[in-house]
C-alpha positions, 0 to 999 in steps of 0.5 A: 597458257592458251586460256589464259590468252581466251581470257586476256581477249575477253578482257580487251587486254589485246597485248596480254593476250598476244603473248600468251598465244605467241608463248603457246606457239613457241611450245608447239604443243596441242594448241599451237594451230588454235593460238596461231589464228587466236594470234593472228585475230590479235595482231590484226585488232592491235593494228586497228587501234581500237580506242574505246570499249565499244570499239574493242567489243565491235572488234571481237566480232568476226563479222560486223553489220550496219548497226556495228558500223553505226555505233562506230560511227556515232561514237566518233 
């Protein structure tokens, strides 16, 4: 289950992939502590909205520098 929420991420279904690590979570098993930031990293990127796929590509990185910020700014 908490692959198939690595793999819901990298396909920009943030809400699939919410689930599947909240599923995870709930079973307290060896990746609960992984899932729970995986989580987390989720619940913040549905909170920001990203609306276009580079947004949601810009969102998975963990830190963005001045050319990320650029294309977002380009692109709106």
């Amino acid at each position: 289950m908490f692959y198939l929420g690595i793999a819901h991420k990298e396909a920009y279904a943030f809400g699939d992939a919410a689930n599947a690590f909240s599923k995870v979570i709930a079973l307290k098993g060896d990746y609960a502590k992984e899932a729970n930031d995986e989580w987390e990293l989720m619940q913040k990127i549905q909170r920001a909205a990203p609306g276009t796929k580079i947004g949601m590509k810009i969102a998975l990185i963990p830190e963005i520098d001045r050319a990320d910020l650029a294309v977002l700014f380009i692109e709106n």
